[in-house]
N, C-alpha and C positions, 0 to 999 in steps of 0.2 A: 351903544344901544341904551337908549331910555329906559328908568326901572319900569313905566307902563308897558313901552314896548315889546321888554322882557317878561313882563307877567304876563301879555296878551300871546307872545308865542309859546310858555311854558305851557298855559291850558288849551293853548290850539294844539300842540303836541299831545297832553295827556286827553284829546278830547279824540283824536284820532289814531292813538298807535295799536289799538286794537279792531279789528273787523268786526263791524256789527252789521247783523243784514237786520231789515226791517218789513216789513207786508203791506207797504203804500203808505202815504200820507198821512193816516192818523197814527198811528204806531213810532215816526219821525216825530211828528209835533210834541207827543207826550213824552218822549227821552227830551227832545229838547227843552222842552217847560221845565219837569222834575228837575233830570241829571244837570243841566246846566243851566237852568236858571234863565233863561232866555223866551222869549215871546209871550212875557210877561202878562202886555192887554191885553184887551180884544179885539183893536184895531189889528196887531201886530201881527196876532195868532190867524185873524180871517186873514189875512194878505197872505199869510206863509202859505195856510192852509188850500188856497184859492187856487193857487198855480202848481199844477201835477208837475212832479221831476221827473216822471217817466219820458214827458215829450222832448223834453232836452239832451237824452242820454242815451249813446249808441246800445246799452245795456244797463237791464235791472239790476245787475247787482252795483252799478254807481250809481245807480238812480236814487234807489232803497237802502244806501249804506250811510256811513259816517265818511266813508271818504272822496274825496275830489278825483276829479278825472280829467284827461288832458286827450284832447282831440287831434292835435298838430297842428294844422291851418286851418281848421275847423270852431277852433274854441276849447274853451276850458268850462266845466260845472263844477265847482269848489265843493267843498264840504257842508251840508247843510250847517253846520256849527255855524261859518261862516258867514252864510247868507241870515243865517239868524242873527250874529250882531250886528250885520249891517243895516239891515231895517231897523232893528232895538236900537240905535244909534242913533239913527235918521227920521224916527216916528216923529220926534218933535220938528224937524226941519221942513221936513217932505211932508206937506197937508195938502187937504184936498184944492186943486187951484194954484198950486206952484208948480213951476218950470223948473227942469234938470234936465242936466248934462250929463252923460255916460260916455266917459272916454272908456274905448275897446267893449266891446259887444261879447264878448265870449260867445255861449250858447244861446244867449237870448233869456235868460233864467232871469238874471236882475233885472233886465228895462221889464219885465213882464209886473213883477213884486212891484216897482217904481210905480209903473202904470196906475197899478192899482191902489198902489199909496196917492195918487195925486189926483185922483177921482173924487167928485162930490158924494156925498153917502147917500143919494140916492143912485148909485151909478154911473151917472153923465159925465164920459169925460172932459171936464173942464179945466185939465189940467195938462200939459207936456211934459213929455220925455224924449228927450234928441241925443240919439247915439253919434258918435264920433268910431266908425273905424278903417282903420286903412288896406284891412288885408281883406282882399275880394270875396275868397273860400269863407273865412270868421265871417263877418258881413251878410252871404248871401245864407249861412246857416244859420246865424243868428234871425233876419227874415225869414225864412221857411219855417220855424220854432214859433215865433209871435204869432204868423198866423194862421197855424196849426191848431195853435192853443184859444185864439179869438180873444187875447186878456186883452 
């Protein structure tokens, strides 16, 4: 394992060995900004912000927590830590007008943040997001989540 590798799992550990519940949306963002440093802009923060975890998550307490949750054939919702590097990563890559690729859909949680990273700032999506998955259940859950959520 690569020293990046390994410092990326040691703070994904220290970032979830403890249960924390939180009270929606804003209360997640602001541990994220503070405690780890994460959803730094403002691009980054509205996209986080934009997309409730409640609709992705058979329950509130994985919704509102630090930690990931595993559905079976249904999908997975990671950590919000997680989805926070992932866009903090990608702000630069993923603009408004680019096309991506999402291999495995989990819950629908990513293509939804994608989404909304590749939209023009006034809205318009002018941009693609094309999932890749092959399990029927992930898949048809991941759709019922999107457009639940109308991102």
């Amino acid at each position: 394992v690569s020293a990046k590798t390994e410092t990326l799992l040691r703070t994904y550990v220290k970032n979830t060995s403890d249960l924390l519940m939180f009270d929606g949306m804003g209360p997640i963002i602001s541990h994220v900004r503070t405690k780890l440093d994460r959803l730094t802009t403002r691009r980054v923060g509205y996209v986080f912000g934009s997309v409730n975890r409640r609709h992705f998550s058979l329950s509130p307490i994985f919704a509102f927590s630090n930690l990931g949750s595993i559905f079976g054939g249904a999908g997975e919702l990671s950590s919000p830590w997680v989805h926070a590097e992932v866009i903090d990563r990608l702000q630069h890559l993923v603009v408004p007008g680019s096309r991506v690729l999402l291999v495995s859909s989990g819950t629908g949680y990513m293509a939804c943040l994608l989404g909304l990273m590749v939209r023009g700032q006034d809205g318009t999506p002018n941009g693609q997001v094309v999932i890749v998955e092959d399990d029927k259940d992930t898949k048809e859950t991941a759709r019922y989540n999107i457009q639940k959520t109308n991102a």
